[in-house]
C-alpha positions as CSV (number, residue, x, y, z in Angstrom):
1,X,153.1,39.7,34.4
2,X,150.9,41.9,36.5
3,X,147.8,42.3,37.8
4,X,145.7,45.2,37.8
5,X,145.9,45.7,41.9
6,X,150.0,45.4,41.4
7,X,150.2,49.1,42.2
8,X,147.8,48.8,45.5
9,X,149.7,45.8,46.4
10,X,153.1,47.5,46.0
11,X,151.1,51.0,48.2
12,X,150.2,48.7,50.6
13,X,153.9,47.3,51.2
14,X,153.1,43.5,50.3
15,X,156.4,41.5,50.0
16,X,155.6,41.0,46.2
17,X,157.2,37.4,44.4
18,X,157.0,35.6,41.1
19,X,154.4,33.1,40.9
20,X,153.6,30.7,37.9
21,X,155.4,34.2,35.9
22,X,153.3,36.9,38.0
23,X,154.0,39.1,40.2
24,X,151.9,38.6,43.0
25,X,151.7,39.3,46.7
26,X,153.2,37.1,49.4
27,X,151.7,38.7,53.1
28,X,150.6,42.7,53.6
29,X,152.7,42.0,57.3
30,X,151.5,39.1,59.1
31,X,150.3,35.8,57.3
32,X,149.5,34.3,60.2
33,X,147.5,37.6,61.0
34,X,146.1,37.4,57.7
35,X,145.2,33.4,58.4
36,X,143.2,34.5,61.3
37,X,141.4,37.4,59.6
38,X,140.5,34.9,57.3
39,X,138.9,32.2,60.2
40,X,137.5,34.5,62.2
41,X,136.1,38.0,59.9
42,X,136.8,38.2,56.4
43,X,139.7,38.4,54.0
44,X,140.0,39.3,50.4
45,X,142.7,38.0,47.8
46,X,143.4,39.0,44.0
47,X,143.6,35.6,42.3
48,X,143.6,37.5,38.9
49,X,146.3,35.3,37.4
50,X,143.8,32.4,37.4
51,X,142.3,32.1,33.9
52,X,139.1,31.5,32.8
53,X,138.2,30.5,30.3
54,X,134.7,29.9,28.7
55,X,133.7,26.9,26.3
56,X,130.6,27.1,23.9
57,X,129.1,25.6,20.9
58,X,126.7,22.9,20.6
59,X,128.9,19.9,21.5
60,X,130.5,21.6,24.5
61,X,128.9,19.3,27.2
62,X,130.3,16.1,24.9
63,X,133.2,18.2,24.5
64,X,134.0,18.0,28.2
65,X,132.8,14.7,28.5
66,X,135.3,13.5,27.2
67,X,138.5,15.8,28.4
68,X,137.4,16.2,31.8
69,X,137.2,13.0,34.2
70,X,133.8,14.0,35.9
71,X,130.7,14.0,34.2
72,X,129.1,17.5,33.5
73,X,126.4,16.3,33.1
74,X,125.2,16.1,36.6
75,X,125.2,20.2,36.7
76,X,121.7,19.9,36.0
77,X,120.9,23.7,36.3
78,X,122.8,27.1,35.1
79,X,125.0,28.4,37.7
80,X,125.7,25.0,38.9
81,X,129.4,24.2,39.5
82,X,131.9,20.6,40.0
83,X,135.6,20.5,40.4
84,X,137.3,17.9,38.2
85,X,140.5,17.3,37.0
86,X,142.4,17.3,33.4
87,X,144.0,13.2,33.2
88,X,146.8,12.6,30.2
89,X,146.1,9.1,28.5
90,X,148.4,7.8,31.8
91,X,145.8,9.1,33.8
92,X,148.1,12.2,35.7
93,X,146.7,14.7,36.5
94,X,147.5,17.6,34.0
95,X,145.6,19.9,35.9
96,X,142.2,20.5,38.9
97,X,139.6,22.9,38.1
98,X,136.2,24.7,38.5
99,X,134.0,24.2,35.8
100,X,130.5,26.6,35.7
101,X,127.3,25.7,33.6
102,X,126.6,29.2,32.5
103,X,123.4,27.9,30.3
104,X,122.9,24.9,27.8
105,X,126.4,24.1,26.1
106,X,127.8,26.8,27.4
107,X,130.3,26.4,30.1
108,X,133.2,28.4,32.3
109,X,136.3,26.8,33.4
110,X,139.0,28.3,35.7
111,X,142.8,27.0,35.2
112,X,145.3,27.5,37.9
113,X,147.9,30.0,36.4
114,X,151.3,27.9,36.9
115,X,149.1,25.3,34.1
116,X,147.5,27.5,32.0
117,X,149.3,27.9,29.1
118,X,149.7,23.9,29.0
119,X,146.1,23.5,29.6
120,X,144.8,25.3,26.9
121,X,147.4,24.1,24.8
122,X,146.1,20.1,25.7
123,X,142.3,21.3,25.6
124,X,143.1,22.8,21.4
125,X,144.9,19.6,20.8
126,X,141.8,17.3,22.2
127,X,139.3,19.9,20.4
128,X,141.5,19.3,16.7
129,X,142.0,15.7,17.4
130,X,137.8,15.0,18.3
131,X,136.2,17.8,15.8
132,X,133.3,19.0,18.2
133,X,131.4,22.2,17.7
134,X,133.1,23.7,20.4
135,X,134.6,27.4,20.6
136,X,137.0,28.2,23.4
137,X,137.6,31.3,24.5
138,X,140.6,32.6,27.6
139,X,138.8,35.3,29.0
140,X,142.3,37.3,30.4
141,X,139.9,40.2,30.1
142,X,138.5,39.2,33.4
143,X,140.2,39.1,36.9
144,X,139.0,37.3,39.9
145,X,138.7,38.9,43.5
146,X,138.3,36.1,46.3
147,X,136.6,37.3,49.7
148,X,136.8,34.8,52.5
149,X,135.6,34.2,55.5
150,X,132.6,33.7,58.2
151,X,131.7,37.6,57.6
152,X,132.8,37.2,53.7
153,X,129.2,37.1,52.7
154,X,127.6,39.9,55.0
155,X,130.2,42.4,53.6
156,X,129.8,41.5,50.0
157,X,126.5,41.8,50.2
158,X,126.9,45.6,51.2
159,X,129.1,46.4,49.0
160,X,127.5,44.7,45.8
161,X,124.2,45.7,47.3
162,X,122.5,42.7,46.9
163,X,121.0,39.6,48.6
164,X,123.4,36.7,47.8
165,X,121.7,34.0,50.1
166,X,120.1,32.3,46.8
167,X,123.9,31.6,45.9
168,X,124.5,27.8,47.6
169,X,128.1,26.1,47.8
170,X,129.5,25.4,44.3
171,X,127.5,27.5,42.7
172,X,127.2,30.8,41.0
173,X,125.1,34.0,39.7
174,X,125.4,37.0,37.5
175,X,124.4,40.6,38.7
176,X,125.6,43.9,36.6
177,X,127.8,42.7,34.5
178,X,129.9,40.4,37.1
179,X,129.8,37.1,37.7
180,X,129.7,35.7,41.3
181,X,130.5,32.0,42.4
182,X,130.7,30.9,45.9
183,X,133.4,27.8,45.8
184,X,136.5,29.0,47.8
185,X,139.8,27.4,48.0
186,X,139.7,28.4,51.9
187,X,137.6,26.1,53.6
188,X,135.4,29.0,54.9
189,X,132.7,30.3,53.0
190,X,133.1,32.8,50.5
191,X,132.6,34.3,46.9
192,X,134.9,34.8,43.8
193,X,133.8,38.0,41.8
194,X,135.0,37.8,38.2
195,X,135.4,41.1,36.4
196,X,136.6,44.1,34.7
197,X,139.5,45.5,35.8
198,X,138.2,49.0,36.1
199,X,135.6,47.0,38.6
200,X,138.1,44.9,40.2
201,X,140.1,48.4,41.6
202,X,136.7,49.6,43.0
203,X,135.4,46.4,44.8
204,X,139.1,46.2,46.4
205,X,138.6,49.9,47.6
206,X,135.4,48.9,48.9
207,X,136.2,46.0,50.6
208,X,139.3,47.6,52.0
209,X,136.9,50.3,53.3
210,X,134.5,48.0,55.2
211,X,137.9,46.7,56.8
212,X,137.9,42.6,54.8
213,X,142.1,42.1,55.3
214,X,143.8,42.5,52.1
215,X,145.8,38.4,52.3
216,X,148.7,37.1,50.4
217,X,149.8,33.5,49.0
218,X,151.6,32.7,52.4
219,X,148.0,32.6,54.4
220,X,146.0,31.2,51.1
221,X,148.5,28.2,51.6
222,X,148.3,27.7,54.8
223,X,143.9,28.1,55.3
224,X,143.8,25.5,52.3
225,X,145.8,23.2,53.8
226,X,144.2,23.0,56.8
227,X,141.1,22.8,55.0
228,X,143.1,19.1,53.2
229,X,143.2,20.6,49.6
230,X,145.7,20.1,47.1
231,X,148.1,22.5,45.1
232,X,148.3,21.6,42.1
233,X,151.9,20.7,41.3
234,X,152.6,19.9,44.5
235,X,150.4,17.6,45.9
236,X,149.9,16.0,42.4
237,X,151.1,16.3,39.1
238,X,151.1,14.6,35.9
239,X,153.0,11.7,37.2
240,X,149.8,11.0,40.1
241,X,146.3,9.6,39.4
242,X,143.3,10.9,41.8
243,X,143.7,7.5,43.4
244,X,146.8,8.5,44.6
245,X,145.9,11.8,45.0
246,X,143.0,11.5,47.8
247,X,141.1,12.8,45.3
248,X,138.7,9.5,44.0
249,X,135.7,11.1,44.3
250,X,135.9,12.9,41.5
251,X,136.0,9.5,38.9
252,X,133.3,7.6,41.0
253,X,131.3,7.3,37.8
254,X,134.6,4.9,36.2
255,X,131.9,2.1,35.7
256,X,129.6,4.3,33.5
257,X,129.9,4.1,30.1
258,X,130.9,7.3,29.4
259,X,134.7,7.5,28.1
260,X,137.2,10.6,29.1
261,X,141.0,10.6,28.8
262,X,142.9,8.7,31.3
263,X,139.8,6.5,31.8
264,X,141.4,3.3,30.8
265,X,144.6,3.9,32.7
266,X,142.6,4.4,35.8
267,X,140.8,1.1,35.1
268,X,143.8,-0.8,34.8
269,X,145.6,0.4,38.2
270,X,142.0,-0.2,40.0
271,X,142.3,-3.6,38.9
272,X,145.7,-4.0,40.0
273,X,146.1,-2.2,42.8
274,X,147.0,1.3,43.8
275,X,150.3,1.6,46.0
276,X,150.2,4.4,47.2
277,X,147.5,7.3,49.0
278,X,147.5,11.2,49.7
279,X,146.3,11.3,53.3
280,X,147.4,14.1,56.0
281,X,150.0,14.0,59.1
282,X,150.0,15.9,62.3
283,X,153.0,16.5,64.2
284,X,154.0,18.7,67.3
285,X,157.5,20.3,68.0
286,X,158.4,20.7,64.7
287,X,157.2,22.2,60.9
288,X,156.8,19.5,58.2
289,X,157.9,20.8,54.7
290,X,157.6,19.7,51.4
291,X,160.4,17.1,50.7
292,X,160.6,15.5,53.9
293,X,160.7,11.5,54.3
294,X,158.1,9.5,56.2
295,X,158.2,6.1,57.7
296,X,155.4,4.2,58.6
297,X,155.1,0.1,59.3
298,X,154.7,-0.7,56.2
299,X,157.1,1.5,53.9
300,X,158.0,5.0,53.4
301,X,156.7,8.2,51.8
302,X,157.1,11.9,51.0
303,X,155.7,15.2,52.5
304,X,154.2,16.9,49.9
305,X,152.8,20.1,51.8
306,X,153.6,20.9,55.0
307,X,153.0,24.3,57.9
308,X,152.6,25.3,60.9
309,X,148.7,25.3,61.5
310,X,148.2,29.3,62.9
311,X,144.7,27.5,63.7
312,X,145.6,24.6,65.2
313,X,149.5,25.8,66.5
314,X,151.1,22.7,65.4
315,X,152.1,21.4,62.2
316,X,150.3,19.8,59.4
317,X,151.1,17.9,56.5
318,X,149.8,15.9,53.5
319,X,152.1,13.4,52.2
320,X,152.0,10.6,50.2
321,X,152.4,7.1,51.5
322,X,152.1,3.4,51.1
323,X,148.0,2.7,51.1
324,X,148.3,0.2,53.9
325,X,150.0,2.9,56.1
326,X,147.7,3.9,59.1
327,X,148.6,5.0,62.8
328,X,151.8,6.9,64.1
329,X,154.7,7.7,61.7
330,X,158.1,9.2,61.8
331,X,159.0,12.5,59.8
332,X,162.5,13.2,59.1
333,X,163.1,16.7,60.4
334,X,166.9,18.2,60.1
335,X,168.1,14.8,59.9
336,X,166.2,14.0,63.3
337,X,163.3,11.9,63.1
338,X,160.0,13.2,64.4
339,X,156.9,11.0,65.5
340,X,153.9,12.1,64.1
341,X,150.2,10.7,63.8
342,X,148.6,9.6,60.1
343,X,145.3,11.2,60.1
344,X,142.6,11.8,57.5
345,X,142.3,15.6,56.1
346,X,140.6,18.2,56.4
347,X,142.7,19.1,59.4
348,X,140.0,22.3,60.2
349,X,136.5,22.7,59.4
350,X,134.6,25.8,59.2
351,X,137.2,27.2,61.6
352,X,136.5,24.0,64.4
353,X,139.6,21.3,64.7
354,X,139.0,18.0,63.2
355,X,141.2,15.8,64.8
356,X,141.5,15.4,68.6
């Protein structure tokens, strides 16, 4: 599949790739150029093979209740927005996502594309299984343009012509027809325009124009790493629970009353124990990769994402390890092992180094 900026992608000689079945650009030249546009100006990525998709009716906010593992309820106002995850009854994580209150029972979720198809597919199943007043609609009619950065804001205001200052962190607004949520997946600040495609070609133009860096996948992996976020499907799957995904906060309501699939498997492995954590590794004179062991001095563990930090110029990982694990480790690099330091993410904040 395609997105409607394949053409300016291919003009603009990106290295194009399959991703999660689209075709979808990899770096314009440099991704650690494109990194550092990012940090330091403004950067712009089509993330048009993310789907959203919109739930209504009047039982949505029960509806969601009970297949998403945070409570939507605490998006008092419209425009509001949480991330949460999709648990199976084992509590895995099936999938991490945005979800928008657009207005009372009326709500807009974003799927990563490499889960969307088995998303949806889950979501019908829990909708025919429960029999809520709920209709849910894939919008694959709109496409998503991220702009990034310390000077993300400044430009879109120009080129959208508005003031967007009113628009805090994790929330989002409407203006002409578009709809415009600052969230990011960057660790700098940012919006996501969603849109029509006919739109979507002219805000690229624009954006080009005022001189935002076009950026690929390579330098969207390696900003939200360094800002400690997860892939999806990397960093946790269906076989991991957000306990042993670094990701906890997002269940901290598990004593409430209110049930949501996967709840009762998440109550059973707080009671007896969780083995294992998600927690970031630095390293120097060497690149961590996916795959690679770790030993610690109290068991061993996997790299699940690792890079070289353009930011930082050494490498960073997150991998998962035995929960007791804290200190200085050893990755197995090439069949050489590698001492590295067990440290908490983010690894960069707002473009500042966390760790010393």
């Amino acid at each position: 599949m395609k997105t409607p900026l394949h053409d300016i992608h291919v003009q603009l000689k990106a290295q194009m790739v399959e991703f999660a079945g689209w075709q979808m650009p990899m770096r314009y030249g440099s991704t650690i150029d494109e990194h550092h546009a990012v940090r330091n100006h403004a950067g712009m990525f089509d993330v048009s093979h993310m789907l959203p998709v919109d739930i209504t009716g009047t039982e949505s906010t029960k509806f969601l209740q009970h297949v998403l593992a945070t409570d939507v309820r605490t998006l008092a106002e419209d425009g509001h927005a949480l991330y949460s995850v999709i648990l199976n009854e084992n509590g895995g994580i099936i999938d991490d996502l945005i979800v928008y209150r657009l207005a009372n029972e009326q709500y807009r979720i974003i799927l990563n594309a490499g889960a969307a198809t088995a998303d949806l597919d889950w979501i019908n199943q829990q909708l025919r299984s429960t029999h809520f007043e709920v209709k849910i609609n894939p919008r694959r009619d709109l496409n998503i343009l991220a702009v990034q950065g310390p000077e993300a804001i400044k430009f879109a205001e120009q080129v959208l012509n508005i003031s967007l200052q009113t628009v805090r962190r994790f929330s989002a607004t409407k203006f002409s027809g578009i709809f415009i949520a600052r969230t990011g997946y960057t660790g700098e600040d940012g919006i996501e325009i969603l849109c029509t495609d006919e739109v979507l070609l002219k805000l690229w133009e624009q954006f080009h124009c005022k001189g935002v860096v076009p950026c690929g996948l390579g330098a969207r992996d390696t900003l939200r790493l360094e800002a400690g976020m997860n892939l999806y499907g990397q960093d946790m799957d269906t076989t991991t629970t957000p306990f042993e995904s670094g990701i906890a906060w997002v269940i901290k309501d598990l004593a409430a009353e209110r049930d949501f699939v996967g709840k009762t498997a998440l109550l059973s492995q707080q009671r007896n124990g969780i083995p294992t954590k998600l927690t970031g590794i630095v390293l120097e004179g060497a690149v961590m990769r996916s795959g690679y062991e770790v030993s610690t001095s109290v068991g061993k563990g996997i790299v699940t994402s690792g890079t070289f930090s353009p930011t930082l110029r050494y490498s960073i990982a997150l991998a998962r390890i035995p929960r007791a694990a804290k200190g200085e480790c050893e990755v197995t690099i090439r069949s050489k092992s590698k001492m590295g330091r067990i440290v908490r993410p983010p690894f960069v904040r707002e473009g500042e180094r966390v760790h010393r």
